[in-house]
N, C-alpha and C positions, 0 to 999 in steps of 0.2 A: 903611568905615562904611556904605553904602551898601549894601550887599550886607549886612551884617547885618540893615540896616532892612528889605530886602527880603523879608529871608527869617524877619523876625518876621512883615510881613505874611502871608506866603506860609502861615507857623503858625496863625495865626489865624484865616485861610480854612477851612484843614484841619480846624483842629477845631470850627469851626461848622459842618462835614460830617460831622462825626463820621467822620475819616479819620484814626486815630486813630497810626498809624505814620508818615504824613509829617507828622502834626502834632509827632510826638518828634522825626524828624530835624530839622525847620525849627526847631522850638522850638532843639533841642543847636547847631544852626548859630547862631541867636540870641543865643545867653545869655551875650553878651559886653554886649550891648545892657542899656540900661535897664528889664529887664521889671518889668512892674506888677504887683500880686499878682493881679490878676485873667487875668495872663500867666503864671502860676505858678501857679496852680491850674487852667488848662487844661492846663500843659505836664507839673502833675502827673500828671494825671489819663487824657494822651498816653501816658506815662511806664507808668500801671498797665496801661493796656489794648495794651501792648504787651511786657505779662510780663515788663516791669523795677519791683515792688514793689520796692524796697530804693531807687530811685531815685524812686519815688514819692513815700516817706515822707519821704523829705529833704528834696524840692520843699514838699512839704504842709506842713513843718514851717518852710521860707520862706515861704510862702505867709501862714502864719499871723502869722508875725513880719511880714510887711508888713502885713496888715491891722492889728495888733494896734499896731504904730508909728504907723501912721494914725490913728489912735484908732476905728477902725471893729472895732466891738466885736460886730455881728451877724456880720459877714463871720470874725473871727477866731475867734468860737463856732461858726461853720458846721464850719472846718477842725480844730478842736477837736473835732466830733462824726466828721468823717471819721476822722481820726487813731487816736481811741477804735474805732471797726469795725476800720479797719486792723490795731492791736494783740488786738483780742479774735481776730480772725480768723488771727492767727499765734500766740495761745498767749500772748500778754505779758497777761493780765489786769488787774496792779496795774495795767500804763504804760495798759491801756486807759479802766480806771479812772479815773485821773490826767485826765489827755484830758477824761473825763465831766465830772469835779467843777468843771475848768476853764471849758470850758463854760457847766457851770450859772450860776458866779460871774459870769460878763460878761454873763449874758441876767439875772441876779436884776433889776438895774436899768432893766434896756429896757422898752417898750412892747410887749407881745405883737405877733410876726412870725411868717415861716413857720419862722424858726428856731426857737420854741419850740416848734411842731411838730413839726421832727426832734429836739428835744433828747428831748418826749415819746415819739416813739416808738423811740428807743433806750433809753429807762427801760424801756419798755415789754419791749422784745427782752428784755433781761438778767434782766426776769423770768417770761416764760419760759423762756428755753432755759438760765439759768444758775442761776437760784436756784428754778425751779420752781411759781412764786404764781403759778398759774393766776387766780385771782380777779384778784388787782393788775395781774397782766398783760392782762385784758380791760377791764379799767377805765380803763388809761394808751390801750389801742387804741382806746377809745371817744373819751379827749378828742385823743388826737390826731389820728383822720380827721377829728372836727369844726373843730380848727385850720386841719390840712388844706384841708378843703372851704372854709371862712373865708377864708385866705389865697388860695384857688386853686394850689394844691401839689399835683398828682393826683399823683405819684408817692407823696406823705407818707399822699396819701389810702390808695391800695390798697397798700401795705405794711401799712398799719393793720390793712386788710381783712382780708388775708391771714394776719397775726399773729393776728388775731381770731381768725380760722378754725382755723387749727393750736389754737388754746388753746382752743376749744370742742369739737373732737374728741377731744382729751386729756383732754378735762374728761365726757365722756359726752354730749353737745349732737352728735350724729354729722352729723344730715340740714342743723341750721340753722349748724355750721361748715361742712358740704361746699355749700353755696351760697353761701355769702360766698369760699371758695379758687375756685369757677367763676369768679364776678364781679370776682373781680379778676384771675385768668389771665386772661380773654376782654382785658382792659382792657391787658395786656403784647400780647397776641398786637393788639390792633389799631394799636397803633405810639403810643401817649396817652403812654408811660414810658419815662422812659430807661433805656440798655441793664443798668446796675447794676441797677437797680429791677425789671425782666423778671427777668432773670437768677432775683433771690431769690425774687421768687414762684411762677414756676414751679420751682425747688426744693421750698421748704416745701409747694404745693398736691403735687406726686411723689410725697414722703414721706410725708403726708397719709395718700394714698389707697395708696398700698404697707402702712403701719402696718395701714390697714383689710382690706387680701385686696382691695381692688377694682381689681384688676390691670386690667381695661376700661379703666377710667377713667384710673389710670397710664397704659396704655402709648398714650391717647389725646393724652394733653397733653404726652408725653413726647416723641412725632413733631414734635406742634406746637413745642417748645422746642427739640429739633433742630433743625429747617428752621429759627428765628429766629439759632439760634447759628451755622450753618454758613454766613448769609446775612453775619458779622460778619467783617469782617480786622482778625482781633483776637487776640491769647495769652491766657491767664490763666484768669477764672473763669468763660469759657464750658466750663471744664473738666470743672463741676461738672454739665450736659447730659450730658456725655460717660458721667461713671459712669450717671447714669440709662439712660442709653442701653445701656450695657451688662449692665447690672441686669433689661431687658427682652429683651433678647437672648438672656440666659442662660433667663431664662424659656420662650423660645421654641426653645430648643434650642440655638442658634447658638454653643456653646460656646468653639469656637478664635476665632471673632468676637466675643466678648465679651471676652475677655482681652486680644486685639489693641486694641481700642477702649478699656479698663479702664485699662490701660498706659500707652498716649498723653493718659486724661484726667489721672491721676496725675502725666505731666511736664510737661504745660501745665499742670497748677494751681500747682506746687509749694509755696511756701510762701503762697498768696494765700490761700487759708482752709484751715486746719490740720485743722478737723477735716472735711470733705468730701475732704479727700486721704487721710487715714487711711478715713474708708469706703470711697475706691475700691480701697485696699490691702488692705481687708478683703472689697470685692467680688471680687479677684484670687485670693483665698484662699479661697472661696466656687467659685468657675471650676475651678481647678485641684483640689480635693476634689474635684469630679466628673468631672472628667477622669481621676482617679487617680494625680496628681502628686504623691504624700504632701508630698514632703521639700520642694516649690517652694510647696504650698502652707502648709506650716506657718510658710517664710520673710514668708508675706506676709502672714499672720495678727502674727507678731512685728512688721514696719511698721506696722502699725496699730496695734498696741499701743505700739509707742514715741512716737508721734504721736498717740495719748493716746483711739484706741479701746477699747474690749473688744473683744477678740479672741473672744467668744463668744455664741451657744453652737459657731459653726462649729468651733472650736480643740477642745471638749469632742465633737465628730461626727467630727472625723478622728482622736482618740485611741482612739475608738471602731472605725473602720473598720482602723485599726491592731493591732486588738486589744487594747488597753492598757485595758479595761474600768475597771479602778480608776482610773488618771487622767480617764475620761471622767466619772466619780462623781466625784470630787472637782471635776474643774473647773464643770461644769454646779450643781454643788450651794452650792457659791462663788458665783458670779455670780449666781443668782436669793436665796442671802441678801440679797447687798447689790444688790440690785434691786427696790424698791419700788413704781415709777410702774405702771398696770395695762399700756400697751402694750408697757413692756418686758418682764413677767414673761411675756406675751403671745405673743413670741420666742423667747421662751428653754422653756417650759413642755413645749413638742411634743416639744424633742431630750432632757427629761428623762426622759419617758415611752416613749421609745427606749431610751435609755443605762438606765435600773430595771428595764427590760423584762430588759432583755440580763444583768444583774449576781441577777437572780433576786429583784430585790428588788420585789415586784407589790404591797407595802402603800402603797411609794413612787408606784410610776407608778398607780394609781387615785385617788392625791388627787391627784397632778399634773395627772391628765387629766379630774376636779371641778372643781378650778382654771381650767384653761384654756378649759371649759366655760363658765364661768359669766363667765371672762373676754370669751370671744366674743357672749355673748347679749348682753353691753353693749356691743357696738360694730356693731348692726345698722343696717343703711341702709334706712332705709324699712319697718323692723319686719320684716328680713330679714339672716340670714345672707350675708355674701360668702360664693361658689362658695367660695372658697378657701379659707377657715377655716372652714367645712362639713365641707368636703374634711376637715381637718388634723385637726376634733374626731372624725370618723369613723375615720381611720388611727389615732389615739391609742387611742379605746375598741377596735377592731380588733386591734394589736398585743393590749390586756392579756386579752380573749375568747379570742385565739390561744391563749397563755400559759396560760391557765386552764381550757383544753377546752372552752369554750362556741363550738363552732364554725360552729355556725348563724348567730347574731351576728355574728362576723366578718365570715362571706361576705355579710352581704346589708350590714352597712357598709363593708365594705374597696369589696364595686361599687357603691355609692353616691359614695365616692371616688376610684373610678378614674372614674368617668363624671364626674365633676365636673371634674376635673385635665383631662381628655380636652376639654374643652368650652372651660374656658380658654386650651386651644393652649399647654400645660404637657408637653415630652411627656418630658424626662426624671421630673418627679414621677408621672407617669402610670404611668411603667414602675417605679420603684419601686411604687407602691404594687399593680403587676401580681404582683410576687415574692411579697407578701405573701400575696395571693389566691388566687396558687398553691398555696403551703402551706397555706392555711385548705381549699381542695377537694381539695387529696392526702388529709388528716384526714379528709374526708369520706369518701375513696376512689373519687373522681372524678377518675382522673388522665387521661382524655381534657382535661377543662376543665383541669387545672391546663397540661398541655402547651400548651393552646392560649395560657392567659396567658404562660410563660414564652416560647414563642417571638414571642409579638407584644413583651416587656418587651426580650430580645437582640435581636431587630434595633431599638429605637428605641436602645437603648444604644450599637452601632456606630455607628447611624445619626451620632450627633453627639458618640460618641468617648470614651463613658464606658468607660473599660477597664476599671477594677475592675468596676463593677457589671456590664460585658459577663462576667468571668469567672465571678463569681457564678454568673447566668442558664446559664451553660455550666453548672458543678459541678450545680445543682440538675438540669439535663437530662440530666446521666449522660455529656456529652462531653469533660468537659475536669477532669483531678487537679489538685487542689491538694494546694501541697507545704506538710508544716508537720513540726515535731520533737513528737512525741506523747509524751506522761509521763503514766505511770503511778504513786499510791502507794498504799499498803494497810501498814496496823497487824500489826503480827507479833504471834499469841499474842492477840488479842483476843477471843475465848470463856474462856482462862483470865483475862485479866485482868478481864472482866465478871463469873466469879464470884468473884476475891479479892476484887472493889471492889464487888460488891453494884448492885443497878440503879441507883439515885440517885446515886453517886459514879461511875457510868461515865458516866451520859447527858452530869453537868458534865466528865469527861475528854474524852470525844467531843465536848462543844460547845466547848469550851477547843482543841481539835487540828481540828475545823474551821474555826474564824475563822482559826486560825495559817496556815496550807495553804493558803485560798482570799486571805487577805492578799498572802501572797507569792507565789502563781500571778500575782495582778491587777496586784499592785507592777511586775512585771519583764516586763509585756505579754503574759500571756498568760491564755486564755480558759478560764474550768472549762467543758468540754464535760457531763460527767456527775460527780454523784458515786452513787459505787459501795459502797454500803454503809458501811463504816466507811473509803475511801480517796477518792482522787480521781482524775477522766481529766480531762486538760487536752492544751491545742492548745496552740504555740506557732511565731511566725513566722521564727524563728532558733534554731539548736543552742546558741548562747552562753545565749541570755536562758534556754532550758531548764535548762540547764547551772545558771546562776545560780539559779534558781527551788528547783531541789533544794537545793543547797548552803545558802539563807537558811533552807528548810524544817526542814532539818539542823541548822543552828543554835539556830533557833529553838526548835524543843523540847529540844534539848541546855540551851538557858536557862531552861527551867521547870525546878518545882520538882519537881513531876512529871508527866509527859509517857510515853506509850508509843513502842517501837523500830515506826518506820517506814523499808518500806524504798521505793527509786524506782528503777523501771527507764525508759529513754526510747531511743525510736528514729528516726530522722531518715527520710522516705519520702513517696510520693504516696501517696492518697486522694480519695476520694469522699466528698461533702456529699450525705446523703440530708434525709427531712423534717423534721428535726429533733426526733427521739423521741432518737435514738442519730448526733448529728450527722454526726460521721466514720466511714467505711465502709473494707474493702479491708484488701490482706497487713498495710502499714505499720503500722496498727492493730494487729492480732491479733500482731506481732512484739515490738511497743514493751508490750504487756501482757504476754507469755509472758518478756520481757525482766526486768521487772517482780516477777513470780512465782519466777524465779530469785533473786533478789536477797538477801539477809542480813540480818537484824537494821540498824539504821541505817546501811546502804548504800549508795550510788547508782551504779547499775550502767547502764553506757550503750552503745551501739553504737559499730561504730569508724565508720559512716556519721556517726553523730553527734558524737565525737569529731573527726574530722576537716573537721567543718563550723563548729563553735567556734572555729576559729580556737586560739592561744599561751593561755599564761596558767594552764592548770589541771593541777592536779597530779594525776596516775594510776597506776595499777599498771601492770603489765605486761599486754597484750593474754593473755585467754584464752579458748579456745573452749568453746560450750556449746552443748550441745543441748538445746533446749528442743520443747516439744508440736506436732503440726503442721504441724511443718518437715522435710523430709528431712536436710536441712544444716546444720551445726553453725556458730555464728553467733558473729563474732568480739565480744569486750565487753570496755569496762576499770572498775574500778571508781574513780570521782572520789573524792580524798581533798578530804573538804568543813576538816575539823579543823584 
């Protein structure tokens, strides 16, 4: 008995030091002893800060039952409001609810304390960040720093603050919420809050100024909350440092270091706030796209989606780089319908105006990049643009100038955005937006200058490991082939069919046989390079999906009512990426179209390079040889039975 009394004391000590791990163990030694609830709600709170939640909420949910037996009704609404963060922070909403209402009911009767302060400003949070009433939500943070201040509660005070502050930069109030998120980070960073209380506002002020482009200012307070979290022997939601941390890492290039960092925030946080671990899962997803990890980073784009992120627009940017154009349209186009709030459309607007760019649909990406315009003029600081979303509105109009041959335009926004990016210590967006500059001064016929940007864009790409985009940079400089399966179709017989059917009943056949063709090119991942008068050139990154692509083409008009005979020839090979007039260059090219031209009435005639890279599955004729134009050598082909 003795040695438990001891070693309550011993807990006790601890965590009036906030020594938060021998406070668990002395406490777990204890709890044979008679603890008081004010012994259980330290031992809880041991308990969280030592990355045992699950053991926390049980304690808290004693804790409460002894105040609540006691008849001490502020003390057992205090753990009623923790309980409620606890549950909202793991995803239980109703039980956190529950918690709230509870709460409420035991303080209706008391005398204003500091608990009706926290009761305030977790009304406050939910609206916010869960039901979105920006107004109600600055209104609840107004009376609760005043409680706050009343009571002498600093923590209840600069939480208030800081809520404030998030809700007036959401709200278009940029410059007088970003002094309220200073004034109360300065007030964590001086040691006034405890560590819960740091913790969230340095979050919310990160996010803040990340929403805004004002990366400075991020990755200032982002140090500062590092240094406060690494100074803590603690588990859990120092986690949520972690992802920031690596969110600016990635910024600065430090790619494999960001993931490394990204990773370990996601296992120390685990389930203690549900949705900060889904962002670092989706910062993981974010890391590896630019690393060129497709398939690892689309696993971690899906954890964040199960743990109740949007996966996008990242997940709609790597269907893209994928090539899968049509999922990149769909997805991207999905998520900003049900996307309302202006910083989120804010997000998501840039990769629409990529992904419209790409799919050839330039009606789309000009209101997108209106949009996004008009989005950024409302989130200036100091009656200024962030470098960064400068930056982003200049790549947007740039890509659609590209697109549209105003090529002048480009080049003098596209290096307004590389000198912006560059300035930020951004240096993989730097190098992207170097490629783009490129091709706007080839267009010009400045390929001195375009060489100079592509070789300064490949080495920052090695530099910190972006492989895709390094081979890119290669293809455009004439060093390095890319291999793709090339298909070719073309209308048989369409001179005679445009005079049976007269102009106007051909142009609706011709726009009817192109939606079909460019559908199932994009469905099955692959990219229209050109269309070629009444047919199509398409790239694709496997012989299967090619393979596929024909066959639904096949079908496809086979189901109309009427439809002309097309025929598809494809050939599997390296090539060269020129400036994008006639993307794909070289034999494989010129083979997979003379393939093409051989071909028969609804056909699909394909290489045995290609046949044999499809892998099982598809039914064929017998291999035969053909000489086709061009080639000294007669080139073995089988015809796919699509039927």
């Amino acid at each position: 008995m003795a040695q438990t009394l001891d070693s309550l004391e011993a807990a006790r000590a601890a965590a009036a030091r906030q020594a938060w791990r021998q406070a668990y163990a002395d406490y777990a030694a204890a709890d044979g002893a008679e603890l008081t609830a004010e012994d259980l709600e330290r031992f809880a709170e041991a308990a969280w800060w030592s990355g045992k939640l699950i053991d926390a909420v049980k304690l808290r949910e004693r804790a409460y039952a002894a105040y609540a037996s006691a008849g001490d009704k502020r003390g057992a609404a205090r753990l009623a409001l923790v309980l409620s963060w606890d549950e909202s922070n793991r995803g239980a909403f109703s039980v956190a609810q529950g918690w709230f209402a509870n709460a409420q009911r035991l303080l209706d009767d008391e005398p204003e304390a500091v608990e009706h302060g926290q009761l305030t400003l977790t009304r406050a949070i939910n609206k916010l960040f869960a039901e979105g009433d920006l107004p109600g939500a600055i209104s609840d943070f107004e009376e609760a720093f005043e409680l706050g201040r009343r009571f002498g509660d600093r923590d209840t005070q600069m939480l208030a603050l800081v809520g404030k502050g998030r809700a007036l930069v959401k709200s278009g109030e940029i410059d007088q919420g970003l002094e309220l998120l200073d004034e109360a980070t300065a007030a964590a960073v001086s040691g006034e809050l405890q560590p819960a209380s740091s913790t969230i506002v340095y979050c919310i002020t990160i996010s803040s100024c990340q929403d805004l482009g004002d990366y400075r200012r991020a990755s200032e307070w982002t140090e500062v909350a590092n240094r406060w979290c690494d100074r803590l022997d603690v588990t859990g939601f120092p986690g949520a440092c972690r992802v920031h941390r690596a969110e600016i890492m990635r910024l600065r290039g430090d790619l494999a270091g960001a993931e490394e960092v990204a990773l370990a925030a996601c296992e120390e946080l685990q389930d203690f706030q549900r949705g900060i671990t889904a962002s670092g899962h989706y910062e993981i997803g974010e890391i590896r796209r630019r690393l060129g990890d497709f398939a690892a980073a689309e696993k971690a784009y899906g954890k964040a989606n199960e743990l109740g992120r949007e996966p996008q627009p990242g997940l709609a940017l790597l269907r893209l780089a994928e090539g899968k154009v049509g999922a990149a349209v769909a997805g991207i186009t999905r998520t900003l319908a049900e996307t309302e709030e202006p910083l989120g459309r804010l997000r998501r607007l840039p990769a629409q105006v990529e992904i419209a760019v790409a799919a050839g649909d330039l009606k789309t990406a000009r209101a997108a990049a209106a949009e996004l315009e008009s989005h950024v003029d409302s989130y200036k600081i100091r009656d200024r643009r962030a470098p960064a979303l400068d930056a982003i509105v200049h790549i947007a109009n740039g890509r659609i100038q590209l697109a549209e041959g105003e090529i002048d335009g480009a080049v003098r926004g596209l290096r307004q955005a590389r000198d912006e990016w560059k300035e930020i210590g951004a240096p993989y967006e730097t190098a992207q937006v170097r490629l783009l500059l490129a091709l706007a001064y080839r267009r010009q016929g400045d390929e001195d200058a375009a060489h100079t940007e592509l070789e300064a864009a490949l080495a920052a790409f090695e530099r910190i490991g972006a492989s895709h985009d390094a081979g890119r940079a290669k293809e455009l400089l004439g060093r390095e082939q890319t291999h793709r399966t090339f298909v070719f179709t073309d209308i048989v017989g369409s001179t005679r069919l445009l005079e049976t059917l007269g102009n106007a009943k051909w142009k609706k056949l011709l726009a009817r046989h192109n939606e079909l063709l460019r559908g199932r090119i994009e469905e099955t991942g692959g990219e229209v390079v050109q269309q070629t008068g009444d047919g199509f050139f398409a790239a694709f990154a496997s012989p299967r999906s090619a393979i596929e692509a024909a066959i639904a083409i096949q079908r496809a008009l086979d189901a109309e009512i009427v439809a002309p005979d097309v025929r598809i020839g494809a050939h599997t090979g390296a090539a060269f990426e020129d400036d994008g007039t006639n993307k794909y260059g070289g034999e494989a090219v010129h083979l997979a179209a003379r393939i093409g031209a051989t071909a028969g009435a609804g056909e699909i005639l394909v290489s045995r390079e290609t046949l044999d890279g499809a892998g099982a599955g598809f039914r064929t004729s017998e291999p035969r040889s053909e000489s086709v134009k061009g080639f000294e050598q007669p080139v073995d082909v089988c015809a796919v039975d699509w039927r």
